[in-house]
Every structure is written in C-alpha cells, then in structure tokens.
C-alpha atoms as one frame of an Amber mdcrd trajectory, in Angstrom:
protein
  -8.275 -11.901 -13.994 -11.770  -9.939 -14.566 -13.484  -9.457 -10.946 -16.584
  -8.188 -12.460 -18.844 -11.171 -11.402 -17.195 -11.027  -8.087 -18.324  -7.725
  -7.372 -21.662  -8.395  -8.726 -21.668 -11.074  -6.412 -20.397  -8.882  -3.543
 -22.653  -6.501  -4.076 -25.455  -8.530  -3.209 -24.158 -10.185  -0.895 -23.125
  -6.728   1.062 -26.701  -5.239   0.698 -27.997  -8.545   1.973 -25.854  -8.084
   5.430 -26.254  -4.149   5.681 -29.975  -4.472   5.223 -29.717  -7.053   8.062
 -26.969  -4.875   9.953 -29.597  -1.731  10.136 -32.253  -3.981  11.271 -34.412
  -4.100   8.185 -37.744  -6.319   7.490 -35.807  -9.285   6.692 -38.869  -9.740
   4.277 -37.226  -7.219   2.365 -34.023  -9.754   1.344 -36.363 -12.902   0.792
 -38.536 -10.647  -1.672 -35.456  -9.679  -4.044 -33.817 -13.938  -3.600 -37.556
 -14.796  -4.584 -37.519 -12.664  -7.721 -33.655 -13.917  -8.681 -35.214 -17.353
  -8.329 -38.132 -16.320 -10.362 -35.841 -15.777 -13.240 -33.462 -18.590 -12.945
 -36.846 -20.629 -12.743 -37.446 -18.626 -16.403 -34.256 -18.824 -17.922 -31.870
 -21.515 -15.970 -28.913 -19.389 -18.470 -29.412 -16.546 -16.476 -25.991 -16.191
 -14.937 -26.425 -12.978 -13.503 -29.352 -14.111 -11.512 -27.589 -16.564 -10.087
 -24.401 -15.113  -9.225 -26.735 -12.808  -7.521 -28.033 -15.727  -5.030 -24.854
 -17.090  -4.347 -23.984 -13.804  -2.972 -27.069 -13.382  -1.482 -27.044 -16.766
   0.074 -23.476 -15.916   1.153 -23.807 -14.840   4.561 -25.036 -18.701   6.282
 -26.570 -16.954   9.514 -29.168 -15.075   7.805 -30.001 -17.732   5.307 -29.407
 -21.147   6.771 -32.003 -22.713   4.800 -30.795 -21.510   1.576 -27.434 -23.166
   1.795 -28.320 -26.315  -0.433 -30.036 -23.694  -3.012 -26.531 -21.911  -2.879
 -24.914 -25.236  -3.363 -27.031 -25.767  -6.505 -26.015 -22.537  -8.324 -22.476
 -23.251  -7.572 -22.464 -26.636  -9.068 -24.693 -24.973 -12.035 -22.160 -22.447
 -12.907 -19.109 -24.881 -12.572 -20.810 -27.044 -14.778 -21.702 -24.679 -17.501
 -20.031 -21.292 -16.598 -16.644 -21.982 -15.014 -15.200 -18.958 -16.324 -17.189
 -16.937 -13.735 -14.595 -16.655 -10.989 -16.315 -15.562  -7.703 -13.150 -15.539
  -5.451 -13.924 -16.375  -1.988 -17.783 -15.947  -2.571 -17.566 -19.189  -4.712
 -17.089 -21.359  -2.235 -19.157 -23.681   0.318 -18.698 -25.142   3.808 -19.515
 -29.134   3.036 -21.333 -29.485   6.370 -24.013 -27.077   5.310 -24.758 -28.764
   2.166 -22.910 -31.876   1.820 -24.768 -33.273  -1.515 -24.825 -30.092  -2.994
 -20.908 -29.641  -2.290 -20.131 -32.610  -3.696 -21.743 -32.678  -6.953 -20.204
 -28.952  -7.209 -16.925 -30.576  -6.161 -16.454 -32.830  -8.888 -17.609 -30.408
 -11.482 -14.712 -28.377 -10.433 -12.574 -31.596 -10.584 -13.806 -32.715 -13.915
 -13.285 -29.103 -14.825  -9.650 -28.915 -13.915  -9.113 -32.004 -15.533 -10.027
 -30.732 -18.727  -6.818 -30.862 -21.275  -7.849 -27.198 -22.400  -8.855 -25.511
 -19.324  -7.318 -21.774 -19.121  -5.190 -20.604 -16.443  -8.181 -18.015 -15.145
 -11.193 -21.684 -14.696  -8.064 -23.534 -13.385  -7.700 -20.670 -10.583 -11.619
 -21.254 -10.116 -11.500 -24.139  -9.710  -8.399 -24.269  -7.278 -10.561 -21.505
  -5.611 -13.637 -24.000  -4.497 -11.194 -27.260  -4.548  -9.018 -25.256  -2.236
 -11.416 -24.128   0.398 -11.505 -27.818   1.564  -8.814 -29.696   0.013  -5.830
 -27.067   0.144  -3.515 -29.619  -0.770  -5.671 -30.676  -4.450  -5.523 -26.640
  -4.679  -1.801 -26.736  -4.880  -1.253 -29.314  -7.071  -4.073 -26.966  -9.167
  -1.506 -23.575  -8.883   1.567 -26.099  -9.555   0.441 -26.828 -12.782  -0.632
 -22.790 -13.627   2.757 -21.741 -12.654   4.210 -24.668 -14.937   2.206 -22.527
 -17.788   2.779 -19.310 -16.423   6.252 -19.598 -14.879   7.205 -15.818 -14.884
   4.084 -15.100 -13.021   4.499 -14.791  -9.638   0.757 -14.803  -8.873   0.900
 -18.776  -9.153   3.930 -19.084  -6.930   1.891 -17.319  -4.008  -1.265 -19.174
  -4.183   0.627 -22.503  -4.155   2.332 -21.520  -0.875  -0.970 -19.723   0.679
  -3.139 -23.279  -0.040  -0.028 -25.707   1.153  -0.300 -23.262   4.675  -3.227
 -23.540   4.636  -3.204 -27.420   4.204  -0.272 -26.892   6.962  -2.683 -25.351
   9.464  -5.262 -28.106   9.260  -5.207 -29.861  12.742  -5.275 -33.392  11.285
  -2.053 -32.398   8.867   0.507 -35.116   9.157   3.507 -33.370   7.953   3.304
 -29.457   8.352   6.450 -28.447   8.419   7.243 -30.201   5.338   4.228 -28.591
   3.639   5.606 -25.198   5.409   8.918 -25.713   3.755   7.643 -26.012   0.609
   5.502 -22.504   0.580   8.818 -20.877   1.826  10.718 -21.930  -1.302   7.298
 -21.140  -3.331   7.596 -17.395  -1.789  11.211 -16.955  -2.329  10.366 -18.280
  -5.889   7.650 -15.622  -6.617   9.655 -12.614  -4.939  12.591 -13.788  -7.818
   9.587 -13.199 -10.139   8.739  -9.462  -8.935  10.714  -6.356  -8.699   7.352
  -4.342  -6.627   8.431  -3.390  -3.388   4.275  -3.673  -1.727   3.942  -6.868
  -3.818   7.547  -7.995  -2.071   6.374  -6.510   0.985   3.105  -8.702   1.139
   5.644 -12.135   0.081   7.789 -11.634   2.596   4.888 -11.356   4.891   3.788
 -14.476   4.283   6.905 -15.630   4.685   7.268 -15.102   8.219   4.046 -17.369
   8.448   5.685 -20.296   6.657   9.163 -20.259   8.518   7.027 -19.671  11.679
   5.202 -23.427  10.597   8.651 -24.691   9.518  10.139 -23.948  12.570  12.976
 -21.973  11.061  13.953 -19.906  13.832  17.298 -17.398  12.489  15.391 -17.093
   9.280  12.427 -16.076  10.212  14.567 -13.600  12.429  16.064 -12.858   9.192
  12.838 -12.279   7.413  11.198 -10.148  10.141  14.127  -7.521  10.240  13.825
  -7.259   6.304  10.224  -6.980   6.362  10.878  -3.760   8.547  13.452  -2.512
   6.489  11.396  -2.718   3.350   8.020  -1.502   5.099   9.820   2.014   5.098
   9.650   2.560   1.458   5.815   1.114   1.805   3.987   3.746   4.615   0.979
   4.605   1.676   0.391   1.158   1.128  -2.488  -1.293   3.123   0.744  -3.297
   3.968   2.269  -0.662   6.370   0.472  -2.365   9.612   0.728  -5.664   8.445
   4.230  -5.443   8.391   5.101  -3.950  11.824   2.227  -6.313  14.013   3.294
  -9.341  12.060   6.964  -9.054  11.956   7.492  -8.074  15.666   5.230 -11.036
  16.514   7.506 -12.953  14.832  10.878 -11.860  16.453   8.747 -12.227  19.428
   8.211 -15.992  18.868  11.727 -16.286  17.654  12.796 -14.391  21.791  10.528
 -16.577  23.478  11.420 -20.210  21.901  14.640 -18.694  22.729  13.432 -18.906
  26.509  13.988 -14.687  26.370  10.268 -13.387  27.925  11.411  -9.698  28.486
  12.827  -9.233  24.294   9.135 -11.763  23.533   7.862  -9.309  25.563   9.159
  -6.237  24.252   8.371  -7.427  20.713   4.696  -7.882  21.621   4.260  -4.038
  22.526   6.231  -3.166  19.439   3.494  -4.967  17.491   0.907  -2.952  19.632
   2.012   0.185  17.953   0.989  -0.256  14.391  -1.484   1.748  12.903  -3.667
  -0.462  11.963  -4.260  -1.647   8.388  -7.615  -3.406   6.310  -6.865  -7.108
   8.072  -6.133  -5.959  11.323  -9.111  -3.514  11.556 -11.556  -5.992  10.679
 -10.727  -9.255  12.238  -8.378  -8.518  15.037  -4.905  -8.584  16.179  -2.755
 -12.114  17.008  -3.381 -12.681  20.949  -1.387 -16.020  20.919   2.053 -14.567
  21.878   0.327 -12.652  24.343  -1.388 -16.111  26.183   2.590 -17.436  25.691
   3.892 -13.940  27.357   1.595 -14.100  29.927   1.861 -18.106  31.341   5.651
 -16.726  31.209   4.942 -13.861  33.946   4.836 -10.977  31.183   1.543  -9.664
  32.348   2.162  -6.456  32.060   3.230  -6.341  28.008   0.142  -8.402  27.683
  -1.871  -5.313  29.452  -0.169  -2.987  27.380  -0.815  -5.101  23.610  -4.483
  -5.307  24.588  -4.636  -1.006  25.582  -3.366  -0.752  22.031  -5.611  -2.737
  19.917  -8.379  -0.392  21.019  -6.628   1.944  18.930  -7.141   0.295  14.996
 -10.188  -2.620  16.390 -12.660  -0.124  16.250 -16.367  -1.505  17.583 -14.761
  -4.643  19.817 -13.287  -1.711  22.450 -15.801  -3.792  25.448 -14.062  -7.170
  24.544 -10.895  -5.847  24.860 -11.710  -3.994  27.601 -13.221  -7.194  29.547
  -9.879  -9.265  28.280  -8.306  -6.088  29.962  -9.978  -6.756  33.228  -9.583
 -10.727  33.809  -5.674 -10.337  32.635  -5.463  -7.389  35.566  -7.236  -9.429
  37.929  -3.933 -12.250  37.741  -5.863 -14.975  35.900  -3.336 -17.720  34.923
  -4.369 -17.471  31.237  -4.867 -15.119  28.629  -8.648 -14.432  27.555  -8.730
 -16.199  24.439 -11.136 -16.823  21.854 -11.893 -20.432  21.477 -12.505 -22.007
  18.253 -14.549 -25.301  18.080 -14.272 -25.307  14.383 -17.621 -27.285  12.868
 -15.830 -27.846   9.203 -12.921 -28.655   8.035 -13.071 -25.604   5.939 -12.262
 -23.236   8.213  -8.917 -24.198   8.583  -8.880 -21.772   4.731  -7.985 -18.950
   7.042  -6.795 -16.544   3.939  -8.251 -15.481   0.641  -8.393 -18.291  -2.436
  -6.258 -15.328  -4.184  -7.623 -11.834  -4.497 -11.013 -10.845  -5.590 -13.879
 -11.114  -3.130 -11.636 -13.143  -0.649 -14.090 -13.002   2.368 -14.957 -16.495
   3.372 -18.313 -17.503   5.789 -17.300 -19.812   8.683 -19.856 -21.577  11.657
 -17.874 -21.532  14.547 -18.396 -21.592  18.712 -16.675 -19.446  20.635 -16.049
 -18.295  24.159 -13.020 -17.123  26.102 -11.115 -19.513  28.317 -11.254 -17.947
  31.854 -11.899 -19.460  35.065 -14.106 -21.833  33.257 -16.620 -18.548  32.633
 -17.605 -17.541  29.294 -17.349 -14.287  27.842 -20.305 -12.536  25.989 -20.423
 -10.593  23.193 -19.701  -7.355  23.193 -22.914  -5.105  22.649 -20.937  -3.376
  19.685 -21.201  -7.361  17.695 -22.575  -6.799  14.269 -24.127  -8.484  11.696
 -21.326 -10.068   9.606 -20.411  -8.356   6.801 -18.200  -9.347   3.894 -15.056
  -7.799   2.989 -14.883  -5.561  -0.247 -13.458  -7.890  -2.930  -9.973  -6.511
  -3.816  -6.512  -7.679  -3.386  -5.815  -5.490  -0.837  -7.546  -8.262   1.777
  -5.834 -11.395   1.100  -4.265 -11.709   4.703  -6.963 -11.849   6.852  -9.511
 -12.446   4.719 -12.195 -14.665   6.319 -15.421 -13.845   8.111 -16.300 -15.606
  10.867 -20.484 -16.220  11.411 -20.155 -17.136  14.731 -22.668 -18.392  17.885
 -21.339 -17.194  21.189 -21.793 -19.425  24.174 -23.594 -16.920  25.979 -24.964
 -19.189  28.812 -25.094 -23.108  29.033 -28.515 -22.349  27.827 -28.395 -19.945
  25.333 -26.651 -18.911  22.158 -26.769 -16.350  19.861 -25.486 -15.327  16.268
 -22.758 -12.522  16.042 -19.409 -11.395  14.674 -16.737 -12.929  15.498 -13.868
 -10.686  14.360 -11.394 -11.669  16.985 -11.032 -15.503  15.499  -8.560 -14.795
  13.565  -6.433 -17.999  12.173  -2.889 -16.798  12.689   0.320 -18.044  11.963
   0.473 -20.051  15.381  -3.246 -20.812  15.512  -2.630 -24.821  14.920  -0.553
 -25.484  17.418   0.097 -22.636  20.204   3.293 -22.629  21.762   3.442 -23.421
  25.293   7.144 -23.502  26.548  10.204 -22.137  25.535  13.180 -23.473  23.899
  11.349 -25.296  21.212   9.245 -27.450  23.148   5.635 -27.520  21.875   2.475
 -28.269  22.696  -0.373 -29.323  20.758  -4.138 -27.704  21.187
C-alpha cells in the first residue's frame, strides 16, 4: 500500500509539533493552516491541502479548536478520496468532534459497503472504523483476507483490532475475542516464511494468550520468541522481543504463585536494549506493581534503574518512581489512566504507515494519595515517523497532568503505555484476578 499521503500528512503534522517543541511563535503554525484553508476555500479538490490540515490539526493540544475542521476534511476525503490512506493520522477521537466523526463515520461505512471497494479503501476504512469500533474493523480485515487469503498482512490486522476490541474495559467476552487473534496470528505466521515478520507475530502473540489466559502456551510462545530473536539482533524487533517475552514468563511465574522466577523475569526484561516502541513510550510497569504488592521490591528497584538506560528524557520520573518504591510504599508508582474516549482503548497502529495515534488522557501516579508531576524533561508531543517499524507501541498520548487539585497542564505522556495487561491488572496469584 502507497504511504505517500501519509507522509505528506506526517510531515506536517511533525513540523507542526517541532515548531511547538522549540518554542516557536505559535503564529507561525496558524499562518501556514490559514493559507491550506485558503486553498481548500479555492479549490475544495485540493487534496493535498487538505491532507496537509489533517496532519496539521493532528496533534489535539495545540489545536483544540480545530478538531471539528479536522473532522470535516476527514469526512471530505472519505467521501470523495477514500483511496488516500492516512494510517493512524486518519483517524478522530469522537469526543472532540462528535458530528464531524459521525458523518465521517458513515462515509467510511457506506464506503466499505461498496460491492467494488479495493482491498487498499477497505484497509482505510477499517483504519478510521477501527479506531473506535475495533470489532466493525475486524469484520472489515475478515473480508480482505477472504480476497487476499495468502496475505498475511490481513490475518494480523484482524487479530491487532479484535485485541484491541479485547482491551476495551466494557468488552463482554475478551478472552473469546483473544482466542480468536491467537488463531488469526498462527494463521498469518503459516502465511510467511520472514523470520522479523515471524518475530513481530509471535510477539503479538504473547499479548493474545496473555488476554486468553493461556498460561503453558504463552510459556511456549515466550521461549520461542527468544529463540528466534537470535537470528533477528539488526532488526527494530530485537528489544521488543526480550522486554516482552520475559514479561510474559514473568506473568506466567507469578499466576503460578512463583514471585522470585516473576521476579527474576522482570530484571531479565530490564536488560534489553531498547528498541523504537520502548524508547518512545515506555516500558510495561504492571508486573512490576504485581512484583512489588508480592514483597519483590527489590527486582522492582532494579527494572526501574534499567529503563533509564533506552527511556531517554523521562530519567526524573523514573528516578522519583525510584524514590517512593525505596521509601516501602505499598504500591508501585503507576501512571493512571482516566481515559476520556473510548478510542483510546486503540492502543496499537491501524496497520503500518503513520501509526501514531493522539489520545486526551489524565494522569497521575497512585502514591500515598500524592500526585506526581511531570518531569521537567516533558515535551511537546510529537508523532511517530510513519513506517512499519512502529506498529507495537504506536500511540501518542496528549496528556494533562494533575499537577495540583488546582492546576493542570499539557505534556507528554510517554509512560501510558496500553500493554498487554493494561485492562485488567493482575492482583493475586494463581489465577485469581482483579478488575481495575
């Protein structure tokens, strides 16, 4: 599939936050959105001008007032353009612009409805569809792979939207929806003979039999991923591999009711190097807060030391989660999401290109009842670049930190990252769960 509008789109988009990042007039940005509206306002078939605003428009904390004009150039270009796939950038949170979203909504429905609709507009449209209805999405990829059955590309982006629908907090039967994404996976690795492309599968694998609840083979899973990652040490997957899959044989110990092997699989997951996903939006803390109501302080201590090492410019919140875990607090510093869509439970990419996603969140860490600021080294939030390369981590979070009862203000939030285990976290051992 072409990601030439997507980058377009990026492009913008990225020039809009780094202007914003180094603290420029934001005068500057509304000057070059009022001259792209200028020549939509000339010629409304100007589809470069408006993939230009949605991008623009893309990051909601710097325009919030634009996010019904973004709405409108969606809906325009599913309407009469739906073969310009912007990948993540394509999207829109409802609660922003709710009329806007929903006239762009069913363009993308009547759109996928269409009896000759290609297999590159049905992925658009399972791109927007998906970012709110994950389930729709994957009805969307069903029929694609139907089309396309020795294309394993379909097979994946079934099994990342039913997740996602799996991770949704009001989703009545997630380990059903998990069990269908495993056999999706194991379908598309039967389709490719790639050892990254495997690699990244079985990756996501460990997510679904995590949500499934499939203890030995996600066990299984995790010791192949680390058998496999060997042949994979140039590839962006190398760090995924060895954080994830040690987090899950650490989940797999400590349902187990073993702390000390949970434990020692949470430091092995401290030692990867790093990779695109984990650098930007953070590490997994949630078998850490498990570890640590289980007396496993000190792995905890040691997990958080190493994720200074690859989360470059969040070293003073991990250094402050440092302190209060040192000091013998009860819980793990955690960041808090009080998500204000539905949408944000779309946690990964909507399938490759220009993947990053715009969230409004709250956050604060659970401590004592005291909240956490941000860290002085909080940027502006910045989009991901568009490649394939980020479709495991690939959301960004716009987020207002509870600074004070009486104050708030806009930052990064690059710890919030929706993992495996962020629907439910698990709070005892053997099984037993708890929901949060």
């Amino acid at each position: 599939m072409s990601t030439e509008w997507a980058r377009v789109c990026h492009e913008a988009a990225m020039s809009a936050g780094a202007d914003a990042e180094a603290g420029a007039d934001p005068g500057a940005g509304a000057e070059v959105a009022a001259a792209l509206e200028a020549r939509v306002a000339s010629d409304p078939n100007d589809v470069e001008a408006r993939v230009k605003l949605v991008g623009c428009y893309f990051l909601a904390s710097l325009w919030p007032d634009k996010q019904g004009v973004r709405g409108e150039h969606l809906a325009w270009l599913a309407r009469n353009r739906p073969d310009v796939g912007l990948g993540g950038y394509g999207t829109l949170i409802a609660e922003l612009a709710p009329e806007q979203h929903a006239v762009a909504l069913a363009a993308w429905r009547d759109v996928a409805l269409g009896p000759d609709v290609d297999l590159a507009t049905l992925h658009n449209a399972a791109s927007f569809i998906g970012f709110e209805h994950p389930e729709e999405a994957a009805e969307l990829y069903r029929r694609a792979s139907a089309r396309e059955p020795a294309a394993y590309e379909w097979r994946k982006r079934r099994a990342q939207r039913l997740l996602a629908a799996a991770r949704r907090d009001d989703a009545e039967r997630p380990e059903v929806l998990a069990a269908e994404a495993v056999e999706e996976l194991r379908t598309a690795l039967a389709l490719t003979d790639v050892d990254w492309i495997a690699l990244g599968l079985r990756i996501d694998l460990l997510e679904a039999l995590q949500l499934a609840e499939r203890w030995d083979e996600l066990a299984e899973t995790a010791r192949r991923v680390l058998a496999d990652n060997e042949t994979c040490r140039r590839t962006f997957q190398y760090g995924n591999a060895i954080h994830d899959a040690h987090l899950a044989l650490g989940w797999c110990a400590y349902v187990g009711g073993d702390f000390a092997g949970g434990a020692a699989c949470l430091r092995r997951a401290g030692k990867t190097p790093g990779s695109p996903q984990l650098d930007s939006f953070g590490p997994d803390f949630e078998l850490a807060r498990a570890l640590l109501a289980a007396g496993e302080r000190e792995a905890v201590l040691d997990y958080i030391e190493d994720c200074k090492r690859f989360w470059k410019g969040e070293e003073a919140w991990l250094m402050r989660c440092y302190e209060l875990v040192a000091a013998g607090g009860d819980e793990a510093p955690r960041l808090t999401v009080e998500r204000q869509s539905r949408a944000s439970q779309a946690a990964k990419s909507n399938g490759g290109a220009a993947g990053a996603t715009t969230f409004f969140v709250s956050i604060h860490v659970a401590s004592a009842g005291r909240p956490l600021e941000a860290s002085s080294s909080s940027r502006s939030p910045m989009p991901v670049l568009p490649c394939e390369s980020f479709t495991k981590k690939s959301s960004m979070l716009v987020a207002t930190v509870r600074a004070s009862p009486s104050e708030s203000r806009s930052t990064t939030a690059r710890g919030a990252s929706f993992a495996p285990v962020s629907r439910r976290a698990r709070s005892e051992p053997s099984g037993r769960w708890r929901n949060t």
